[in-house]
C-alpha positions as CSV (number, residue, x, y, z in Angstrom):
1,X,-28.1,11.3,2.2
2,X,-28.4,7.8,0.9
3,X,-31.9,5.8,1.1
4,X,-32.4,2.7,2.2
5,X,-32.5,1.3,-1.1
6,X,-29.2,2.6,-2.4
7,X,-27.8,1.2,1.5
8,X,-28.5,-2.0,0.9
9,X,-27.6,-1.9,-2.3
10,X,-23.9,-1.2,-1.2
11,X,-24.2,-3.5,1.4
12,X,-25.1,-6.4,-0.8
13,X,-22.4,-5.6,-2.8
14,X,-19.8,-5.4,0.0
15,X,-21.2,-8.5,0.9
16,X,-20.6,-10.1,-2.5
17,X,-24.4,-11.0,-2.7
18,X,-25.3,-9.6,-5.7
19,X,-24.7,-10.5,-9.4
20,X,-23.3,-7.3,-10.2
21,X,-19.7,-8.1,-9.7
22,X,-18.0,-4.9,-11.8
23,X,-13.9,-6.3,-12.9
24,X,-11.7,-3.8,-11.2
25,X,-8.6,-3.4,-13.3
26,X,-5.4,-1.8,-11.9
27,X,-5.6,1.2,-13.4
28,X,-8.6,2.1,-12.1
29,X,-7.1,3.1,-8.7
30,X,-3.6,2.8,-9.0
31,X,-1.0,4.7,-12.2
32,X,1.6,2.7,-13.8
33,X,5.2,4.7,-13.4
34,X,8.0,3.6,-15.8
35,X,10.7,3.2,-13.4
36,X,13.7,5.2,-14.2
37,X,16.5,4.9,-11.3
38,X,18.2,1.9,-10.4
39,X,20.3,1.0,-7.8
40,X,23.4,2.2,-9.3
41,X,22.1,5.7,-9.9
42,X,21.0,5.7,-6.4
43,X,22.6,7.7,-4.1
44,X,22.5,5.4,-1.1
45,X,24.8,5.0,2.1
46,X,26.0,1.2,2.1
47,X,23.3,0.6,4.8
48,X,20.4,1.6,2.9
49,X,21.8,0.2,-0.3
50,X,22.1,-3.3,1.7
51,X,18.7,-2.7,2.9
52,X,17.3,-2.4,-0.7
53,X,19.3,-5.4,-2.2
54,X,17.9,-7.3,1.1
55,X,14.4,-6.2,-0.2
56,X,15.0,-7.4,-3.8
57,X,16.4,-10.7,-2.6
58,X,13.3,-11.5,-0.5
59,X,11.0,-10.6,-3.0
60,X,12.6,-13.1,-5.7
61,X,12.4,-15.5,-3.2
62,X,9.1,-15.2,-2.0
63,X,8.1,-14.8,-5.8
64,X,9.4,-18.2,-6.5
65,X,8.2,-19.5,-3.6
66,X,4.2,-18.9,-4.6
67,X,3.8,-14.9,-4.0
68,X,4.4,-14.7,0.1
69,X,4.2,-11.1,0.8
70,X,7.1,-8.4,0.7
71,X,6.1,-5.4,2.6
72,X,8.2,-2.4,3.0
73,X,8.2,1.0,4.5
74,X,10.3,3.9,3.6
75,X,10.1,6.8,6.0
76,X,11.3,10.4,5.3
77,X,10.9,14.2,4.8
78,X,9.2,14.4,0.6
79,X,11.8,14.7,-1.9
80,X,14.1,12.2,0.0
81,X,14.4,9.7,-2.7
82,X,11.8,7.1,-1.6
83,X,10.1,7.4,-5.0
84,X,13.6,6.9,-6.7
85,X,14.1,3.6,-4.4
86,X,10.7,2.4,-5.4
87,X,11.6,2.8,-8.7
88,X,14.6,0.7,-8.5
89,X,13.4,-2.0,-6.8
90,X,10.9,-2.6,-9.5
91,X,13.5,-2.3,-12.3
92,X,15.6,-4.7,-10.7
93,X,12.9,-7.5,-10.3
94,X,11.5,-6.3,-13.6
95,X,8.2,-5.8,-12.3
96,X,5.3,-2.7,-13.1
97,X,5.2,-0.1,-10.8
98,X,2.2,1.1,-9.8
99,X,1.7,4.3,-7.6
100,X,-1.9,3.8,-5.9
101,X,-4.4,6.7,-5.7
102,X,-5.6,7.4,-2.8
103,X,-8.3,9.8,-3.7
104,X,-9.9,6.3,-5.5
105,X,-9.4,4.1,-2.8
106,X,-10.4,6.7,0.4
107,X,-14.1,7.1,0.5
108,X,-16.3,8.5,3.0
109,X,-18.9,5.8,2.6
110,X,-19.3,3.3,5.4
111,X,-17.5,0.4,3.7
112,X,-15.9,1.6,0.5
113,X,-12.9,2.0,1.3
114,X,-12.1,-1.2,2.7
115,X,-13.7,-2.8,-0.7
116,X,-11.8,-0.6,-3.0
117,X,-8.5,-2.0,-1.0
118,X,-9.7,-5.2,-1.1
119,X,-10.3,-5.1,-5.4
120,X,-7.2,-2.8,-5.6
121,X,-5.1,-5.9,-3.8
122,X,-6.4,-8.3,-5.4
123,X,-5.8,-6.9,-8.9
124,X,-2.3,-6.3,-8.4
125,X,-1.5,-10.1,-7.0
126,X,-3.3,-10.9,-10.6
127,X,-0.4,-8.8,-12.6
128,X,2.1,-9.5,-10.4
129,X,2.7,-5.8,-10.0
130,X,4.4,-3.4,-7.1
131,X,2.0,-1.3,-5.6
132,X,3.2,2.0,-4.3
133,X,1.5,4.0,-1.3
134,X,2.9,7.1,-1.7
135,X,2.0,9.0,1.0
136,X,0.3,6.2,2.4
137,X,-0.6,8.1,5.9
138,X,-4.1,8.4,5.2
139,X,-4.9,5.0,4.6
140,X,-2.7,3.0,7.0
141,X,-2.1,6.9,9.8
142,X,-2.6,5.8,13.3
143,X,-5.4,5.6,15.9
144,X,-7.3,8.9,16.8
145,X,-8.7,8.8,20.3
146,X,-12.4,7.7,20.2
147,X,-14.7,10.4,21.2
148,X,-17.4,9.4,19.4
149,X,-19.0,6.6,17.0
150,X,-16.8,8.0,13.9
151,X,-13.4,8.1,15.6
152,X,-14.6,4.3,16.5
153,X,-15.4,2.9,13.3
154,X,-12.3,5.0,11.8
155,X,-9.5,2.8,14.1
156,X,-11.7,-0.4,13.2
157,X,-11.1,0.9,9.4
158,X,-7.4,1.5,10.2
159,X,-7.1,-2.1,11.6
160,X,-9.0,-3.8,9.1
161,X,-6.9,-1.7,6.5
162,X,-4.1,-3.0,7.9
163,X,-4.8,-6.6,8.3
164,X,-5.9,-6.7,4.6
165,X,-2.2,-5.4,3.9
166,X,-1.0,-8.3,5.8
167,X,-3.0,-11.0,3.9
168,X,-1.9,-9.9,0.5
169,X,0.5,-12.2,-1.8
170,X,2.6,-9.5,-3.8
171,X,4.9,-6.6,-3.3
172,X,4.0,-3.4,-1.4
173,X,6.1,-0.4,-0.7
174,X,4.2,2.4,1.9
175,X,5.7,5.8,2.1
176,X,5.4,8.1,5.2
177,X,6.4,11.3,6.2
178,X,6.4,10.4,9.9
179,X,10.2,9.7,11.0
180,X,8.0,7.0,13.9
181,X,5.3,5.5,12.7
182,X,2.4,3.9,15.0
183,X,3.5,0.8,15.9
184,X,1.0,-1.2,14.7
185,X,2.1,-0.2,11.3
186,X,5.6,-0.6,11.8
187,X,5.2,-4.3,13.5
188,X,3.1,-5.9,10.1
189,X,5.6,-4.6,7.8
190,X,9.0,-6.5,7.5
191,X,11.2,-3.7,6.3
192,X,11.6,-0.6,7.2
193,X,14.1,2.4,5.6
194,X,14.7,5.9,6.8
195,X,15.6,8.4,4.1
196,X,16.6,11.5,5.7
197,X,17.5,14.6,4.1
198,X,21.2,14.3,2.9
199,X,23.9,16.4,5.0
């Protein structure tokens, strides 16, 4: 249990009142892949492979255009090639890769998980990196019913989770293992690519 003083501690922090402002680096919640698929090793129907290159495109654009946002989604079943796709897209905009750790970002303190996403974020628009979500269900999962004050403050963290998403200038690619994602979800992110399991 935390005391008072370590609470407002946290909360000064959160707050960005204090003078202890810590430099979160990439690295410290995310790991770097070294892309090794491209496109053309990609096993891809002509609909996902337009979908991709439709990706890429946007993302050079909005690049040039003073880091708008690129947000995608890839859907499917694990070992459906979402990594693989990920991969490629940073190789062709020549771009580091990172996949994000969830286990650093997701706390179980009121607050810290929200803050991690927000340095996590804000680090990668500063390197001009891809960030991966890779399984990103716990982070961004939909709505539980609320039953209680927990289930309330978790949908408030979903939403804020969410919106901080939308605000960020860079490249973000979420994975999910839920062929229908919650809506909310699905209407802040631009594109969206099933992979399912190949016939």
């Amino acid at each position: 249990m935390q005391t008072l003083k370590q609470f407002l501690r946290r909360l000064a922090r959160l707050l960005g009142l204090t003078s202890e402002t810590k430099s979160v680096e990439l690295v410290d919640l995310a790991r770097k892949i070294e892309p090794q698929a491209s496109l053309d090793t990609l096993a891809l129907t002509a609909s996902r492979s337009e979908i991709l290159k439709e990706i890429i495109g946007h993302a050079h654009r909005a690049f040039t255009a003073g880091g708008v946002k690129t947000l995608a989604l890839f859907t499917g079943a694990v070992g459906t090639d979402k990594v693989l796709a990920a991969e490629a897209i940073a190789n062709e905009l020549q771009r580091d890769l990172y996949r994000v750790d969830l286990s650093r970002v997701v706390s179980k303190y009121i607050g810290e998980t929200e803050k991690n996403l927000r340095q996590l974020l804000s680090a990668a628009e500063r390197a001009n990196a891809i960030l991966f979500f890779d399984e990103g269900d716990p982070l961004f999962g939909k709505r539980s019913e609320v039953k209680d004050s927990h289930d309330r403050y978790a949908n408030i963290e979903i939403h804020y989770l969410l919106q901080q998403l939308e605000n960020y200038h860079g490249i973000a690619i979420l994975t999910t293992k839920e062929e229908q994602p919650n809506d909310e979800l699905r209407r802040r992110i631009r594109f969206v690519v099933d992979f399912p399991y190949p016939d």
